[in-house]
C-alpha positions in Angstrom: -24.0 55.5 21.2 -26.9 54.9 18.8 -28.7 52.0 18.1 -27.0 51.1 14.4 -23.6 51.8 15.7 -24.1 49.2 18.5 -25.3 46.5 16.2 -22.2 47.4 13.6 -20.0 46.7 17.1 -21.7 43.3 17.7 -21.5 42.2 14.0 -17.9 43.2 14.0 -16.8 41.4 17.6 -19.0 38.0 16.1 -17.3 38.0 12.8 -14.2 38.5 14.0 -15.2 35.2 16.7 -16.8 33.4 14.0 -13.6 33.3 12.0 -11.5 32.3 14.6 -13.6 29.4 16.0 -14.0 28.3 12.0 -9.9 28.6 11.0 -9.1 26.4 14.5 -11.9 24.0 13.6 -10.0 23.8 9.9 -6.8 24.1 11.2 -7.3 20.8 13.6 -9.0 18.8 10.7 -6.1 16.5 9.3 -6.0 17.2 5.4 -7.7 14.7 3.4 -6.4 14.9 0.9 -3.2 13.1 3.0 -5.9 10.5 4.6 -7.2 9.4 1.3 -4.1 9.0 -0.3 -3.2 6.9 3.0 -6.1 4.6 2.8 -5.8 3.5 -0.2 -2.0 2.5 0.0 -3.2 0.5 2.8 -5.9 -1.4 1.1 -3.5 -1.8 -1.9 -0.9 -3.3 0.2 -3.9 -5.2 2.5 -5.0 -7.3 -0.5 -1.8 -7.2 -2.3 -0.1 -8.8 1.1 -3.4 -11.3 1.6 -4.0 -12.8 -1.9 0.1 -13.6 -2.3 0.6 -15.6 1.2 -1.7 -17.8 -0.1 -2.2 -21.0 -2.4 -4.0 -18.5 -4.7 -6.4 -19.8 -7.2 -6.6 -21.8 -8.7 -4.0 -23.3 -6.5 -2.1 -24.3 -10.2 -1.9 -20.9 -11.4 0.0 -19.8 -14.2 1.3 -16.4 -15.9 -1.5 -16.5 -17.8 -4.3 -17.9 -15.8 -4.7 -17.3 -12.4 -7.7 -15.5 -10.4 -5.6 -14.9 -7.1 -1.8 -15.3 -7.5 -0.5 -17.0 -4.3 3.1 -17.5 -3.5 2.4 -20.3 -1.0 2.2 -24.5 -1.9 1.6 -26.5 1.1 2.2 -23.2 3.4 5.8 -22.6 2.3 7.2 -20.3 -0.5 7.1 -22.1 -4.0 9.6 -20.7 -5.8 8.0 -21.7 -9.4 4.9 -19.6 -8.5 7.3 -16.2 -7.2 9.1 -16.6 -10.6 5.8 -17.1 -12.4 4.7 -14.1 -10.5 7.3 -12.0 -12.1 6.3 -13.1 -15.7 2.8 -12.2 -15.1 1.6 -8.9 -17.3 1.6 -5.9 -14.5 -2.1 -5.1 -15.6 -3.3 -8.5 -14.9 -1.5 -8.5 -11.8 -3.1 -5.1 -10.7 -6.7 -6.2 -11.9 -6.6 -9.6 -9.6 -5.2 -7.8 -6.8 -7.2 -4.5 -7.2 -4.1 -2.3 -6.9 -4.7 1.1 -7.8 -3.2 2.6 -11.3 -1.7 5.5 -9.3 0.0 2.7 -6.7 3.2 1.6 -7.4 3.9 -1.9 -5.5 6.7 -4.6 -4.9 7.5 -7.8 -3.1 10.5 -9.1 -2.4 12.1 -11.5 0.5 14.7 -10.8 3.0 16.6 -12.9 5.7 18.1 -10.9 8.4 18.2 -7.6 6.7 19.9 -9.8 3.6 18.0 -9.5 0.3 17.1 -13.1 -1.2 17.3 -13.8 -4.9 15.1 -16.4 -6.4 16.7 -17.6 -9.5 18.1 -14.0 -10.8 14.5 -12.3 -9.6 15.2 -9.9 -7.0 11.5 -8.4 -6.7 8.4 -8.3 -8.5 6.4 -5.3 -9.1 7.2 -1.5 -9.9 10.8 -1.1 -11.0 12.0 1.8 -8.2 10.9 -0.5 -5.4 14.2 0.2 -3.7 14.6 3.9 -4.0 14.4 5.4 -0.6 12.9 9.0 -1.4 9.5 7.9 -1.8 7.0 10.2 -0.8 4.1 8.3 0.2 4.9 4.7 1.4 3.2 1.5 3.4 5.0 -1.2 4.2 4.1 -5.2 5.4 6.4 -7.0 6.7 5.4 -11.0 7.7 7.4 -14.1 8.2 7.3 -17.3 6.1 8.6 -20.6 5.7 10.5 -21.6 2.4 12.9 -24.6 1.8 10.6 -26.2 4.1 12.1 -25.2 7.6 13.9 -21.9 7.2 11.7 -18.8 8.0 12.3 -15.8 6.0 10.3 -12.2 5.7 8.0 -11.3 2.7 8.2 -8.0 2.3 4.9 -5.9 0.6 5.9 -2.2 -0.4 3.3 0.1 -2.0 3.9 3.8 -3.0 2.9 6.7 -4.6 5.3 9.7 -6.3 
């Protein structure tokens, strides 16, 4: 064998390896695409789910003036401040609570797997919020006192389509 045709074998067997070790190492990278898309649902519904179990701010918000809208007076729901909520313009609500305008988001209350209306307001946010084919969801979950004894869950839904 001459000296060229060895070093054309070599190049050949290293490509050939070199290809291999780079589509595993690709292969085993999760997509980021996926990731990215992931982590920002989460920090949608992390300060989405933060700034309304609160007083907000001021704590006497309004539809039409309110830094922080929080759902919370004296740590239990205030109903005035939920239906407030659901007046408020869906780009002031998305520039307080720095929700993305790709997101899609909702809030709504449950006792027991039992949907709770609040004066004919079922949720507040993105109109599909019940649709169960969404591609890309994250979900919060947390307990909260309304009426001032009974505990009931707040539930924080943000999705993309």
């Amino acid at each position: 064998m001459r000296k060229a045709q060895a070093w054309l074998l070599d190049f050949m067997i290293a490509t050939v390896i070199a290809s291999m070790v780079f589509g595993l190492i690709l292969y085993s990278l999760p997509f980021s695409g996926d990731d990215a898309g992931m982590a920002r649902l989460e920090r949608s519904l992390g300060t989405l789910s933060s700034a309304l179990i609160s007083e907000g701010q001021p704590e006497n918000w309004n539809r039409n003036d309110f830094i922080i809208p929080g759902i919370l007076s004296e740590g239990v729901v205030d109903k005035g401040k939920f239906l407030e909520l659901s007046h408020a313009s869906d780009f002031r609500l998305r520039e307080s609570l720095g929700i993305y305008p790709d997101v899609y988001y909702c809030v709504f209350f449950r006792k027991h797997d039992v949907l709770i209306i609040v004066d004919n307001v079922l949720f507040v946010g993105s109109e599909n919020c019940f649709e169960d084919d969404l591609h890309t969801a994250a979900l919060a979950e947390t307990r909260i006192v309304s009426n001032g004894t009974e505990l009931i869950s707040a539930v924080f839904k943000v999705w993309k389509e």
